[in-house]
N, C-alpha and C positions, 0 to 999 in steps of 0.2 A: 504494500500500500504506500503510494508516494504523499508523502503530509507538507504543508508549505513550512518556510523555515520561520520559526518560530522566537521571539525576545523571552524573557522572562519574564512578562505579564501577560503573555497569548498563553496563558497555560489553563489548566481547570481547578475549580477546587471541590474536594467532596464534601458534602455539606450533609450533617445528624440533624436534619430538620427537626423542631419542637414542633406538637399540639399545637394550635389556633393560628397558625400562621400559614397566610396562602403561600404559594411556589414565587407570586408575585411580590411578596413583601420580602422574602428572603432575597430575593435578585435586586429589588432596589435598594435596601440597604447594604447590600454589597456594593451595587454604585456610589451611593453617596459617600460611604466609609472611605472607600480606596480611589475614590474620583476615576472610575473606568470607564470612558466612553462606550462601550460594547460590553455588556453582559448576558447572557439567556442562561436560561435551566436547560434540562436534555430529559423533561417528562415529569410531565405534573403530579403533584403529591394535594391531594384535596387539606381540607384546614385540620379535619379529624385527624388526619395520619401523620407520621413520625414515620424518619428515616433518610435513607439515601435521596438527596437532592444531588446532580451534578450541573456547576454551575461551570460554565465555560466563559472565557473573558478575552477581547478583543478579538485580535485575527484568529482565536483558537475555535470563536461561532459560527465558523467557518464548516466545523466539525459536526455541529450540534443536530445535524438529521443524521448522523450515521451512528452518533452518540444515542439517539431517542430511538432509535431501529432496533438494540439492542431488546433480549430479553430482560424480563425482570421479575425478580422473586419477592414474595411477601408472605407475613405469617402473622394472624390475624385472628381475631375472636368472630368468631359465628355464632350470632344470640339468635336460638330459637322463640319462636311463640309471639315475637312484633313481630307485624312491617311497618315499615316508614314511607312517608312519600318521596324522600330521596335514597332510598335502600340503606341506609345509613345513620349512627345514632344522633344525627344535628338535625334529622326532621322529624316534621311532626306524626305520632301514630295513627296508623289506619287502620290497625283491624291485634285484636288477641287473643289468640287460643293458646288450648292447654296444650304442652308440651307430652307426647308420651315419652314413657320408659324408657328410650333408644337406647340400644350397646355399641360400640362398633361394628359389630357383625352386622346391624341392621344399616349402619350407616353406609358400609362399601360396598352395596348393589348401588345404591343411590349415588355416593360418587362416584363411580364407575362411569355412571352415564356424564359424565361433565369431564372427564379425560379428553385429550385427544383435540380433534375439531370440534368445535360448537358452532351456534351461531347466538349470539348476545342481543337484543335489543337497547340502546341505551338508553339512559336512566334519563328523562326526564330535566332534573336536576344535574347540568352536565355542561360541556366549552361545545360538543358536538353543534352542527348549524343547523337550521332550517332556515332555507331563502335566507340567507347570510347573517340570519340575528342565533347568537346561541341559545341553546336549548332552554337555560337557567334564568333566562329573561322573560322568555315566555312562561314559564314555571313561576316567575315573580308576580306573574298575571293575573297567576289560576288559569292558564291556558294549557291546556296538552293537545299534541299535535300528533300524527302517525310519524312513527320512526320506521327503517329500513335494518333488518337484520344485519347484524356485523357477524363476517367468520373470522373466531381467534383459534387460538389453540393452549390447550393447557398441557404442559407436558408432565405436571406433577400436580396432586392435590392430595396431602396425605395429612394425618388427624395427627398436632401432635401432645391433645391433653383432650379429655371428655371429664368436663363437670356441669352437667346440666343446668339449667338450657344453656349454656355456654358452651361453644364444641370451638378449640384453637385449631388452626389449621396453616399446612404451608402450601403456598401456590406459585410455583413457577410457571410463566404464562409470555404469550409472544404481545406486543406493544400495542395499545388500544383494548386491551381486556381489564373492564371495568371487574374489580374482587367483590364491591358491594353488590353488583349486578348477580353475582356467579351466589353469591350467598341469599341475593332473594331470592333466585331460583333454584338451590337446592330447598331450602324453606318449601318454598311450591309444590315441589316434587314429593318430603314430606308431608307433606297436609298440614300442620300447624305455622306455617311462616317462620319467614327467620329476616334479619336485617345484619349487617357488616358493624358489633360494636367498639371495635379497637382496629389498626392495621400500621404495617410495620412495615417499610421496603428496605430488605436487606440485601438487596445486592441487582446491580444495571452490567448485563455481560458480565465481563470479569471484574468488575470494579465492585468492593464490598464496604458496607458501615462499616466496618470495623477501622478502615482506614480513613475515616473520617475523621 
């Protein structure tokens, strides 16, 4: 791969994003702090979630689709028995059933079916466009509009704590694979709903939080 030559501030930096803070707030305080004319992310982290941001900075934005092309893993609480209007714990409830019993054993036919290829509908609550206004504007409206299936692919989805209705989970997944989306649809798939109440992205390609 031929990369342009690079100073010492075209470079990236890996960012342990905090809770409430958008992907947008992290990038422009990285502006203003270091006065960098060019900065972007390489893949948005919603306000709920914590984790790998990489922010890339001047001629290094350069990089930044090939950067966001990249797989990416997360591991995350899957709270059965809500759903939300955003698939996620920052909106508001729609609906609550009882949770049954589930083991694991009951759990892996059901993820089973979310391996592999899916096809996603996005959420509603999301940057995705309709006729050029994003999704989350209309959503501020009380508007819903028809959405167009997305195909991702999950190459992992494995359980890694069950304490009811709480089921943790890791998911490694190809770019544009909404986790809250994947969590209200195993919810569905269960029959009692479920909603995304924690998520964690630990790692874009090879690049991991730990080097954050």
């Amino acid at each position: 791969m031929n990369l342009p030559a690079f100073s010492p501030s075209d470079g990236a930096l890996l960012v342990d994003k905090p809770a409430g803070l958008t992907s947008h707030d992290v990038v422009d305080r990285i502006r203003r702090h270091f006065g960098f004319k060019k900065v972007g992310h390489c893949g948005t982290l919603d306000p709920l979630a914590t984790g790998l941001l990489v922010i890339v900075l001047e001629r290094a934005t350069k990089l930044q689709d090939r950067i966001m092309a990249d797989d990416k893993t997360y591991e995350g609480t899957l709270r059965l028995g809500i759903t939300t209007d955003s698939q996620d714990a920052d909106g508001e409830v729609l609906a609550e059933k009882p949770v049954p019993p589930l083991t694991l054993a009951d759990l892996e036919p059901v993820l089973q079916k979310f391996r592999g290829d899916i096809q996603q509908i996005p959420p509603m609550v999301s940057a995705v466009k309709h006729h050029g206004q994003p999704l989350y504007k209309l959503a501020r409206k009380g508007k819903t509009v028809e959405r167009e299936p997305r195909l991702v692919h999950i190459y992992d989805l494995s359980v890694l704590a069950l304490q009811l209705p709480d089921v943790k989970i890791r998911v490694t997944c190809t770019k544009g694979t909404y986790v809250r989306t994947l969590c209200h649809d195993i919810g569905e798939a269960l029959g009692c709903g479920a909603h995304l109440a924690e998520l964690r992205r630990t790692r874009s390609g090879k690049l991991d939080v730990a080097h954050a």
